[in-house]
Residue frames as a rotation matrix with the C-alpha (Angstrom) as fourth column:
UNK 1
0.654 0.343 -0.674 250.41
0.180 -0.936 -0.301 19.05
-0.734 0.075 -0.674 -176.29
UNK 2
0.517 -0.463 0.720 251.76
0.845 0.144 -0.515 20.31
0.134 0.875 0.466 -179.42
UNK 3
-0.416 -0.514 -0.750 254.14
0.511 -0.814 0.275 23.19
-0.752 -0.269 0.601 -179.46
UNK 4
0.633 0.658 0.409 252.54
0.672 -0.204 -0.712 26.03
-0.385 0.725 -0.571 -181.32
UNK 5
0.135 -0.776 0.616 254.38
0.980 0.196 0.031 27.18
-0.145 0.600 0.787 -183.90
UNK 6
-0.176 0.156 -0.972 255.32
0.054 -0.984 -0.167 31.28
-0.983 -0.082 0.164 -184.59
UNK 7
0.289 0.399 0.870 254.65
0.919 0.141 -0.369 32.21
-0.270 0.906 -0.326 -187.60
UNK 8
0.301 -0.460 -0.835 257.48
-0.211 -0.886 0.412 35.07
-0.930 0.052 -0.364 -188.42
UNK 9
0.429 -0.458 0.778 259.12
0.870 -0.022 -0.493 36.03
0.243 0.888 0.390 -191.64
UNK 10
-0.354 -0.330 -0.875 261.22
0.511 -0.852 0.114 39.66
-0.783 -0.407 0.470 -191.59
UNK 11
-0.929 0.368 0.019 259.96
-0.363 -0.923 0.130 42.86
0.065 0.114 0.991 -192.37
UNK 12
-0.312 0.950 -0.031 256.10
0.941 0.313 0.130 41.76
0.133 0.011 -0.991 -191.50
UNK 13
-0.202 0.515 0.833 253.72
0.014 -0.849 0.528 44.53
0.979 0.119 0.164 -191.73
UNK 14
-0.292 -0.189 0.938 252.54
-0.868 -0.360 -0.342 43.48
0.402 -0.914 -0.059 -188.00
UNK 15
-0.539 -0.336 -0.772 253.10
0.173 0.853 -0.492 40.62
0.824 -0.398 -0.402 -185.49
UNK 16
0.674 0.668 0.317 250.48
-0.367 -0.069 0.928 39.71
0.641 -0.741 0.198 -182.92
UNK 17
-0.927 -0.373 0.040 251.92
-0.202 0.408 -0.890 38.89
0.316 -0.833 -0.454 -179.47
UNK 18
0.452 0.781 -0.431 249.46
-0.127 0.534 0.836 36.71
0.883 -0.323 0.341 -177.80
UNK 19
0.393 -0.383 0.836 250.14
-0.859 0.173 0.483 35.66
-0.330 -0.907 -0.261 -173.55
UNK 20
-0.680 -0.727 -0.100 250.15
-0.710 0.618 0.337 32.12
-0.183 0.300 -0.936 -174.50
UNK 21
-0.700 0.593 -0.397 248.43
0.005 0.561 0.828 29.28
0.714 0.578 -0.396 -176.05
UNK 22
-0.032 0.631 0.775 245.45
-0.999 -0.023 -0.022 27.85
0.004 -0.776 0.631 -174.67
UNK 23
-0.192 0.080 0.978 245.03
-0.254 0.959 -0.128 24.29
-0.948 -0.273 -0.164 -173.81
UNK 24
0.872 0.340 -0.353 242.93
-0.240 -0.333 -0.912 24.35
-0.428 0.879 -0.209 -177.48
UNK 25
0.737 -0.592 -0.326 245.70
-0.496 -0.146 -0.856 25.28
0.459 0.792 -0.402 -179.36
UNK 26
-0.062 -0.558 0.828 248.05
-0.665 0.641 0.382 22.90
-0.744 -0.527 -0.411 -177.27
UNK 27
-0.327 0.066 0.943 246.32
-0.052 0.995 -0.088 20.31
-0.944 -0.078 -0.322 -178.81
UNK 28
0.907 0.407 0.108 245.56
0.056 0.137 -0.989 21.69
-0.417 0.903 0.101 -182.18
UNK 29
-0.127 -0.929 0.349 249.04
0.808 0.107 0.579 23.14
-0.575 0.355 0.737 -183.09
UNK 30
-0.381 0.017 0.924 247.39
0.564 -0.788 0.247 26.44
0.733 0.615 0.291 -184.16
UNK 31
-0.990 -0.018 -0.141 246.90
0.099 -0.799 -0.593 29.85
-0.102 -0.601 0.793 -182.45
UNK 32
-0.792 0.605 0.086 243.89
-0.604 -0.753 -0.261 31.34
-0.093 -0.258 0.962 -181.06
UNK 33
-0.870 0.204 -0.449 241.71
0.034 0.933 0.358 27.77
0.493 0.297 -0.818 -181.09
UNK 34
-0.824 0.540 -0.170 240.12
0.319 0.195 -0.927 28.04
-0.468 -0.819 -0.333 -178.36
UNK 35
-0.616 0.425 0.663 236.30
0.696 -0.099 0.711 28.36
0.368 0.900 -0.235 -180.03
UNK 36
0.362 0.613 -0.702 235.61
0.881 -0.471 0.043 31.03
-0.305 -0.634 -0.711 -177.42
UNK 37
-0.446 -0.761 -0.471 238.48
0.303 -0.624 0.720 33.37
-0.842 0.178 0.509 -178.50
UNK 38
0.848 0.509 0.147 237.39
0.415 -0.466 -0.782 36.14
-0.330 0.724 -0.606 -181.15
UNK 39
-0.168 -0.985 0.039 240.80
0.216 0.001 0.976 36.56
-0.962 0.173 0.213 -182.66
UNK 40
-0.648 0.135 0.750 239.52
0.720 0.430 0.545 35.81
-0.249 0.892 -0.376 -185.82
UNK 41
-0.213 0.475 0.854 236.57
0.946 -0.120 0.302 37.65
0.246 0.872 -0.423 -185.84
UNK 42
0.406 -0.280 -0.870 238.31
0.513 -0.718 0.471 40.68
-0.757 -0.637 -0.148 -184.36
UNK 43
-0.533 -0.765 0.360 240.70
0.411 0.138 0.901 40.32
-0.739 0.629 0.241 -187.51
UNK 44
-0.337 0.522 0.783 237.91
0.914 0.382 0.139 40.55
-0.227 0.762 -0.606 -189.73
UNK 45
0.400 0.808 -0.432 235.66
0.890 -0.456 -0.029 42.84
-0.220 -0.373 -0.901 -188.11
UNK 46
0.495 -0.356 -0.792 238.10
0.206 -0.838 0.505 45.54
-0.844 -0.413 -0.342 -187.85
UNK 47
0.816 -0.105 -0.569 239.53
-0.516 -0.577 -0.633 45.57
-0.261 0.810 -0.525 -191.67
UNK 48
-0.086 -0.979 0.186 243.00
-0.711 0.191 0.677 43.75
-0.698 -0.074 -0.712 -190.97
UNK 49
-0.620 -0.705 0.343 241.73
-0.334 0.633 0.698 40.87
-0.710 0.318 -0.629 -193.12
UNK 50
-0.632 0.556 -0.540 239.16
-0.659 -0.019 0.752 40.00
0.408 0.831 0.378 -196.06
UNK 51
0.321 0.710 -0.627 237.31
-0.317 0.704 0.635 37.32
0.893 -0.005 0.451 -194.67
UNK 52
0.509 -0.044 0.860 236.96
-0.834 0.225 0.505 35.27
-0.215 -0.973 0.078 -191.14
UNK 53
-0.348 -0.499 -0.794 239.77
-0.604 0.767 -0.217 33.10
0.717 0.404 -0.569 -191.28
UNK 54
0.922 0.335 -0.196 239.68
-0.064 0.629 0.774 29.65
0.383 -0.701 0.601 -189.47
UNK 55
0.629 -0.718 0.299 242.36
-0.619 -0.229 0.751 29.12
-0.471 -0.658 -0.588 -186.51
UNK 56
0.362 -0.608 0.706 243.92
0.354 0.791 0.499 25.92
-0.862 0.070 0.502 -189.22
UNK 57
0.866 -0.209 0.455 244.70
0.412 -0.218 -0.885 28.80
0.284 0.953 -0.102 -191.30
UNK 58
0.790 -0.472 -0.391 246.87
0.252 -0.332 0.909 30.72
-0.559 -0.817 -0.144 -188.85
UNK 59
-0.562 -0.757 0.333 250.48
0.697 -0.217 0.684 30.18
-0.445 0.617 0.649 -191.22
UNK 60
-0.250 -0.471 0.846 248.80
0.967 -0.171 0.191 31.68
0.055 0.866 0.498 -193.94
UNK 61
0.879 0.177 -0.442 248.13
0.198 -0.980 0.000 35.38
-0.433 -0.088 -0.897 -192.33
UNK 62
-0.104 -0.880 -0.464 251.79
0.280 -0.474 0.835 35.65
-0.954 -0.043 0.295 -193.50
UNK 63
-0.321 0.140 0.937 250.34
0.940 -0.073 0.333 36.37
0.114 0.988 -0.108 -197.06
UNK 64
0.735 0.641 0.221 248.72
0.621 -0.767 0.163 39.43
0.274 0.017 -0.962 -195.54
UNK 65
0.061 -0.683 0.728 252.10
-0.051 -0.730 -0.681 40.56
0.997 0.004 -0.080 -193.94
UNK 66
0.369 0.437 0.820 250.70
-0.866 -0.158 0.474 39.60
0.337 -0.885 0.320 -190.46
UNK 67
-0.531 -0.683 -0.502 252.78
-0.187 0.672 -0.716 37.21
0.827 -0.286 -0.484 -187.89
UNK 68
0.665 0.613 0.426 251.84
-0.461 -0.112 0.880 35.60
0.588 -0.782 0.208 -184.90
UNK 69
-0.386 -0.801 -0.457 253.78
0.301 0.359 -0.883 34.67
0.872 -0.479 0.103 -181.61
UNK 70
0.894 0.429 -0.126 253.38
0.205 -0.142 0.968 34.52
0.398 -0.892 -0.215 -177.80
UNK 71
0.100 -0.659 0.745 255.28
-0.853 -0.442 -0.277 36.05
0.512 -0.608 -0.607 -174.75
UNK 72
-0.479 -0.349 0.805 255.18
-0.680 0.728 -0.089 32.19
-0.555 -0.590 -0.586 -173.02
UNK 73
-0.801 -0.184 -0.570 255.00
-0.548 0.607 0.575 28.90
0.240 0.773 -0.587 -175.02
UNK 74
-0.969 0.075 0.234 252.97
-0.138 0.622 -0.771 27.12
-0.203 -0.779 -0.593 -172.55
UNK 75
-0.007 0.985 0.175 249.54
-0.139 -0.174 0.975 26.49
0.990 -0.018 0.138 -173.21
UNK 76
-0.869 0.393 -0.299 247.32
0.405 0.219 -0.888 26.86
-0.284 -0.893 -0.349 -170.18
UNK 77
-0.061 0.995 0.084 243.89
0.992 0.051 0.112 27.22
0.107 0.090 -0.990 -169.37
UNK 78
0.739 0.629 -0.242 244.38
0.666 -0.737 0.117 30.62
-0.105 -0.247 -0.963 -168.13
UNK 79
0.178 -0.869 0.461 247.15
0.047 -0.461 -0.886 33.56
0.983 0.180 -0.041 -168.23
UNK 80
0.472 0.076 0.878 247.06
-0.825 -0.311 0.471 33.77
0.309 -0.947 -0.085 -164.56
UNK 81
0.857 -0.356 0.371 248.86
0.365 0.930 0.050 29.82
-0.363 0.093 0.927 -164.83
UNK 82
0.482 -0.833 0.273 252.02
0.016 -0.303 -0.953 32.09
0.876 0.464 -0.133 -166.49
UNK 83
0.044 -0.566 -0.824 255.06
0.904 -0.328 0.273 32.10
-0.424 -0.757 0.497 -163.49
UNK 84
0.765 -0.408 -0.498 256.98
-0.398 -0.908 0.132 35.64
-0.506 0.097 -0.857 -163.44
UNK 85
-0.375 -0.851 0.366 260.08
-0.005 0.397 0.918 33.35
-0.927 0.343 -0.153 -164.64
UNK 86
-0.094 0.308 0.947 258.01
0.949 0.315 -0.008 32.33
-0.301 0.898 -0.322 -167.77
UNK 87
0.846 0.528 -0.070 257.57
0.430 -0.755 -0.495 35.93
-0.314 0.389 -0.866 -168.16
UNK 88
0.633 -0.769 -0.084 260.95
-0.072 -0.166 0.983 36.67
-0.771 -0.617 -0.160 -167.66
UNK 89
-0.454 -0.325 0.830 262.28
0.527 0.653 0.544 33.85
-0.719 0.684 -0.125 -169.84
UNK 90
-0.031 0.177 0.984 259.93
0.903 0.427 -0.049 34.78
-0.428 0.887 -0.173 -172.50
UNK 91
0.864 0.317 -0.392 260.18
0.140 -0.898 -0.417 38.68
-0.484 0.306 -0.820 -172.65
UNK 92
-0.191 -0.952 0.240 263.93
-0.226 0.280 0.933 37.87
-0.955 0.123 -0.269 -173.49
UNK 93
-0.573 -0.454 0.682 263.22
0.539 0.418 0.731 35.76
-0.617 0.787 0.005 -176.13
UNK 94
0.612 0.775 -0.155 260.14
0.565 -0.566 -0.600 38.37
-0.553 0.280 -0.785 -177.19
UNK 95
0.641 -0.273 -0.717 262.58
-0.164 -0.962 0.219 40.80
-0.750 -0.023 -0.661 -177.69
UNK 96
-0.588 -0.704 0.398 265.26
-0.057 0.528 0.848 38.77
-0.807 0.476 -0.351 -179.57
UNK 97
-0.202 0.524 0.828 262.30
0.968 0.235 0.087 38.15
-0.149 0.819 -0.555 -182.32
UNK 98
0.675 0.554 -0.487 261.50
0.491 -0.830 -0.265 41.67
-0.551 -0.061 -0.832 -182.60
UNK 99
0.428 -0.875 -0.227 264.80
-0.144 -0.314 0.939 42.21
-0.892 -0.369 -0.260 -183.16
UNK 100
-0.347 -0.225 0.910 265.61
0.470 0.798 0.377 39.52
-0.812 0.558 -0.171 -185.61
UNK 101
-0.403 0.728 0.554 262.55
0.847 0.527 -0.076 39.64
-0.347 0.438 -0.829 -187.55
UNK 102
-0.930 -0.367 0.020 261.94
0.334 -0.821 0.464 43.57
-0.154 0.438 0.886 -187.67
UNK 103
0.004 0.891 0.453 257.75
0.988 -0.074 0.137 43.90
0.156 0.447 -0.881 -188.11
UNK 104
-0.233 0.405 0.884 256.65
0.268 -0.847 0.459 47.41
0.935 0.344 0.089 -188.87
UNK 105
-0.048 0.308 0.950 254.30
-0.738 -0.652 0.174 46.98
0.673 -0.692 0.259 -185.64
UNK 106
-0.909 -0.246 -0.336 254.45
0.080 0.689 -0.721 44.92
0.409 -0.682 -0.607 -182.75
UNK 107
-0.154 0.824 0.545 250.49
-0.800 -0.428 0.421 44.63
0.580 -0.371 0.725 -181.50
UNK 108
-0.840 -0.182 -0.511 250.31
0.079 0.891 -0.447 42.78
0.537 -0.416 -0.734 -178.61
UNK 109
-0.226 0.908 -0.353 247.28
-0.093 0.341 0.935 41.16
0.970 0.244 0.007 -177.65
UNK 110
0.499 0.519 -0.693 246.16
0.604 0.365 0.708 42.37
0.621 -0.773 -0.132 -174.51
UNK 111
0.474 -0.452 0.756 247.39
-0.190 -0.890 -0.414 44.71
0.860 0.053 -0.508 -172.15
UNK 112
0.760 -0.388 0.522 248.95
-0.506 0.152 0.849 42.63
-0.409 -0.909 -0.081 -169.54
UNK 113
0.419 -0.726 0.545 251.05
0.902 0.264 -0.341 40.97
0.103 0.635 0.766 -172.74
UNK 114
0.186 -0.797 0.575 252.62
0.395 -0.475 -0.786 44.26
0.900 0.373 0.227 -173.01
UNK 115
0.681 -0.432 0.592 253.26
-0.730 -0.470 0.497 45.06
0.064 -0.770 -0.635 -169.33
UNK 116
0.847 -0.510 0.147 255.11
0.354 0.749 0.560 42.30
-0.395 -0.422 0.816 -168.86
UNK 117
0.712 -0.241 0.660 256.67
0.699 0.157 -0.697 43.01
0.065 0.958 0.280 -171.78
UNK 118
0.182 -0.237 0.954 257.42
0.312 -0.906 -0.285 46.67
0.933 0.349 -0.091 -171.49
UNK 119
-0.555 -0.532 -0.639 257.58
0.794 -0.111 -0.597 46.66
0.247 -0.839 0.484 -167.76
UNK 120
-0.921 0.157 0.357 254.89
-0.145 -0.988 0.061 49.46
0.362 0.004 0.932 -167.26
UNK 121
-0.811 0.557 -0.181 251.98
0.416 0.330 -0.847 49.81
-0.412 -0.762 -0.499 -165.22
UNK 122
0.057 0.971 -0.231 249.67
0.371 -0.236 -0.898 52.10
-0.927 -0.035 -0.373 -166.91
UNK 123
-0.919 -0.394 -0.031 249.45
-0.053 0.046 0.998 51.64
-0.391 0.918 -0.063 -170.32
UNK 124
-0.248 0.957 -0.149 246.79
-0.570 -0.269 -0.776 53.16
-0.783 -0.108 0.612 -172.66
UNK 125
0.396 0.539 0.744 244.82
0.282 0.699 -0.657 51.28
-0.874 0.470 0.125 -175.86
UNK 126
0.908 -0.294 0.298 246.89
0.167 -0.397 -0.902 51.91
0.384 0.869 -0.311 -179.21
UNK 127
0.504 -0.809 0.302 249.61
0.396 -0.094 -0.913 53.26
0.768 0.580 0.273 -180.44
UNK 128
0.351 -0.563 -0.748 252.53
0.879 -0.076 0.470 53.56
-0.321 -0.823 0.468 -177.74
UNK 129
0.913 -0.381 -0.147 254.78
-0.409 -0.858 -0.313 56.97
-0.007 0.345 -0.938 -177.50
UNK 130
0.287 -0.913 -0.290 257.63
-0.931 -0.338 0.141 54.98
-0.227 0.230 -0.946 -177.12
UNK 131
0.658 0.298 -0.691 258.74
-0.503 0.857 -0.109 51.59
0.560 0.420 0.714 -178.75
UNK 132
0.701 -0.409 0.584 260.34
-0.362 0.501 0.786 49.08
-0.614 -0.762 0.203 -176.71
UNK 133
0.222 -0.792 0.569 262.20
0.471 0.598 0.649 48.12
-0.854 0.124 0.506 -179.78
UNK 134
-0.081 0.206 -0.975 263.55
-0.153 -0.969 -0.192 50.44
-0.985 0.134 0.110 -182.17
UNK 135
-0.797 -0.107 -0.594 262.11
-0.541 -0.310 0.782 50.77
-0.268 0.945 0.189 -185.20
UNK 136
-0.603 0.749 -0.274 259.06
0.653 0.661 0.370 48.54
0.458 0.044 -0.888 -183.92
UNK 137
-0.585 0.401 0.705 256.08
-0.448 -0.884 0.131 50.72
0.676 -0.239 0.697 -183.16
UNK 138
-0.975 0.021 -0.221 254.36
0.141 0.827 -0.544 49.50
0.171 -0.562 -0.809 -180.46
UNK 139
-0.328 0.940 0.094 250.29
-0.548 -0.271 0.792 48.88
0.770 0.209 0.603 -180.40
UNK 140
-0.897 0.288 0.336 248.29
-0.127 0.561 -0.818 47.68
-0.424 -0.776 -0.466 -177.26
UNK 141
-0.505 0.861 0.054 245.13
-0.796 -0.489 0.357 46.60
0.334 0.138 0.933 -177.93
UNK 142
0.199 0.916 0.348 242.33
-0.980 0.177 0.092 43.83
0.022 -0.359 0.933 -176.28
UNK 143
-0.763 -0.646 0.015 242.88
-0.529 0.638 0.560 40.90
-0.371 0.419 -0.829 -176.06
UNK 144
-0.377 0.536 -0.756 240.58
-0.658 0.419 0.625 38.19
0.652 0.733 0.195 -178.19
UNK 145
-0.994 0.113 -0.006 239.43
0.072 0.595 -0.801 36.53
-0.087 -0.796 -0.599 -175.08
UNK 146
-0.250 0.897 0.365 235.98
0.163 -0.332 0.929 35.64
0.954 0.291 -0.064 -174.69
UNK 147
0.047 -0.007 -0.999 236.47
0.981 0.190 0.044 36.30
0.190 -0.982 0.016 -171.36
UNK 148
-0.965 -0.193 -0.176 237.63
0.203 -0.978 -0.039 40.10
-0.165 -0.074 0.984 -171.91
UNK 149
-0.180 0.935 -0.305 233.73
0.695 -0.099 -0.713 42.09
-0.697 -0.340 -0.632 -171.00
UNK 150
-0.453 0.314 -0.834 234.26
-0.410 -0.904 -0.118 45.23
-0.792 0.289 0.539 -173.81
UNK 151
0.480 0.877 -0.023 231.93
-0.295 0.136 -0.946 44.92
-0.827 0.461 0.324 -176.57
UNK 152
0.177 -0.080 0.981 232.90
0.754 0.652 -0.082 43.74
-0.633 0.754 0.176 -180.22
UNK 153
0.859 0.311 0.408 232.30
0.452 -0.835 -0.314 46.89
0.243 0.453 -0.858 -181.58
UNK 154
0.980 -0.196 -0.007 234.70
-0.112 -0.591 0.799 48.43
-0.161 -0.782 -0.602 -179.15
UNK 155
-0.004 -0.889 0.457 237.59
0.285 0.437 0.853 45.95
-0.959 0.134 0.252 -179.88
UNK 156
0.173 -0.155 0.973 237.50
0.947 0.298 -0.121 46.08
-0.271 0.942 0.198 -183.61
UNK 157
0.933 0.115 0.340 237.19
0.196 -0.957 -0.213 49.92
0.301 0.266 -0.916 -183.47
UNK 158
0.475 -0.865 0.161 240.95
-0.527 -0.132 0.840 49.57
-0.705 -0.484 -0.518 -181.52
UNK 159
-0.012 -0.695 0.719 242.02
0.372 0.664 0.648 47.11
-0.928 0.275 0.251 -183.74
UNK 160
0.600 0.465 0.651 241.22
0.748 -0.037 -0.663 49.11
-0.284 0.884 -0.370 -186.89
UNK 161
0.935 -0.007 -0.355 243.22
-0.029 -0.998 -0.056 51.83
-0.354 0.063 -0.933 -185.93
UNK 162
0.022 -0.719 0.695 246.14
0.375 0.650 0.661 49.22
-0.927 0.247 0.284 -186.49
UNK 163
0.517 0.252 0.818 244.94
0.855 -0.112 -0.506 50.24
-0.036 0.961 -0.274 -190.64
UNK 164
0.969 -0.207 -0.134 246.89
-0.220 -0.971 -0.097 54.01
-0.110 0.123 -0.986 -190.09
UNK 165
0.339 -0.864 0.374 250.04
-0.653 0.070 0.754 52.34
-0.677 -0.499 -0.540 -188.75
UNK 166
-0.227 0.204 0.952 249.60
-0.394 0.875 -0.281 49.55
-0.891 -0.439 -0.119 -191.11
UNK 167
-0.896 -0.211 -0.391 248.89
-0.337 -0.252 0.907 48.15
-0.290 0.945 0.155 -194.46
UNK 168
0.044 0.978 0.205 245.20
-0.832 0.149 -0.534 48.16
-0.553 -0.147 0.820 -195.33
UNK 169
-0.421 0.091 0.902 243.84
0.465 0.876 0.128 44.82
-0.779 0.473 -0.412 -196.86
């Protein structure tokens, strides 16, 4: 398995958080592989980027302003394969990059990425009232599973709203 790189720079416009690889991207060395995952054409759909990238573009979203990075390194098959330690461990270092690195918004991918995260139980779609790191706005929003049941439509219409907070393409 390869370790998948982050892909940070400071001041990004906004950093996905992802749970953690998948097996896929283990073995490619690039986020959001898996060829079930609609990452990509979530990205698209919703305005955030000009065109459907492929997952062996991944580095260059940083041309758009846009990072990527997970709350646990591991790849697994599933998020439910994450310990609580690995959460633990990795909200720590979550936070430390936030920190560091400074993005605008912090949209983590999925709304059990940001409980862990944030330590909250009932957390709505969008834009948080309060940021877990200051001067990082926090954004929940779907995650890019093809496992996750809400429609396409649905997701991209959350992820678009990212475009107020955000810097349109």
């Amino acid at each position: 398995m390869n370790v998948i790189p982050d892909h940070l720079k400071k001041g990004l416009d906004i950093l996905f958080i992802g749970f953690n690889p998948s097996i896929r991207s283990g073995e490619t060395g690039h986020h959001y592989a898996n060829p079930t995952n609609r990452f990509w054409k979530i990205l698209y759909q919703s305005g955030l980027t000009p065109r459907v990238y492929r997952t062996e573009e991944d580095g260059s979203l940083i041309e758009l302003g846009y990072g990527l990075t997970n709350i646990v390194e591991r790849p697994t098959r599933e998020a439910s394969e994450i310990t609580k330690e690995e959460y633990r461990e990795g909200s720590v270092v979550l936070k430390e990059k936030l920190e560091s690195y400074r993005p605008r918004i912090a949209c983590f991918v999925g709304k059990g990425v940001y409980q862990q995260f944030s330590r909250k139980k009932k957390v709505p779609w969008g834009w948080q009232e309060e940021s877990t790191v200051n001067g990082v706005r926090d954004f929940v929003a779907p995650s890019s599973s093809g496992l996750v049941r809400m429609k396409m439509d649905e997701i991209s219409a959350i992820y678009r709203e990212l475009l107020d907070g955000g810097r349109p393409v």
